[in-house]
N, C-alpha and C positions, 0 to 999 in steps of 0.2 A: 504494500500500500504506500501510495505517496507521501510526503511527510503533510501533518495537519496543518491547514489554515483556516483562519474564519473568513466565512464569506462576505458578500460583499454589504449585506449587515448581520448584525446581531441575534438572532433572532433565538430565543428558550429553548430548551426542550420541554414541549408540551408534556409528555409524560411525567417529567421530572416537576415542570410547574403543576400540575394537579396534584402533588404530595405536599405543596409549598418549598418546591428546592430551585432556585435561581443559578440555572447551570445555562451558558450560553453553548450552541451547537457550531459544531465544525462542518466545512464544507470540503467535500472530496469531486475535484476536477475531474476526475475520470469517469466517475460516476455518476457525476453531477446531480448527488445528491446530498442532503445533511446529517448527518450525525452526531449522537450524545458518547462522549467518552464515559459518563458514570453507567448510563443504564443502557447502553446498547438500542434506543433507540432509531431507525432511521429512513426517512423519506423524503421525498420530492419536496420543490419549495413550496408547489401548490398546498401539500399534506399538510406541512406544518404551518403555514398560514390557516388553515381549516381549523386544527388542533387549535391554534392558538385562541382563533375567536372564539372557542369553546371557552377556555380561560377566562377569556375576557369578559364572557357573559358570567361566571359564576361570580365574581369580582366588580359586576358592575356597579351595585349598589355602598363599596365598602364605604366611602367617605359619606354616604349619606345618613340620616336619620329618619326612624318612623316619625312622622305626625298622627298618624289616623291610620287604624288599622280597616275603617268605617261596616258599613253592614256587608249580609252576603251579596257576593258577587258585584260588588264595590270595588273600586282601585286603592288601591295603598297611596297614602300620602307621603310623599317624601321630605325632607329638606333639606339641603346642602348644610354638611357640620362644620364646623371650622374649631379646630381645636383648640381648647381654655375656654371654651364657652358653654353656658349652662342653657 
């Protein structure tokens, strides 16, 4: 195998971020695919952008606050938190 580079960005390994582990993936030119040195995992850019928005949605919410949990089948209220404030 060729020696490791990151490619031409950054981009997680999905697997590893759904555990909470901030591992960024390497890119292999030959393969022209990405790869996690910790967990072995690895695919196409498309795949891991996929993966990723997965992420992204379970995480959407973190900075925000409930307001209103309101009745059924109601929307959740949100509010942007901003930390040291009650």
């Amino acid at each position: 195998m060729a020696q490791a580079s990151k490619g031409k960005l950054n981009y997680r390994c999905p697997s590893c971020f759904m555990r909470d582990i901030d591992i960024d993936m390497f890119f292999d030119q030959e393969k022209k695919e990405y790869y996690c040195l910790r967990c072995s995992f690895s695919g196409r850019e498309e795949d891991v952008l996929r993966l990723n928005d997965a992420a992204r949605f379970r995480y959407r919410s973190m900075k925000k606050r409930v307001v209103d949990f309101g009745e059924d089948n109601a929307p959740i209220l949100f509010k942007d938190h901003k930390g040291g404030e009650q």
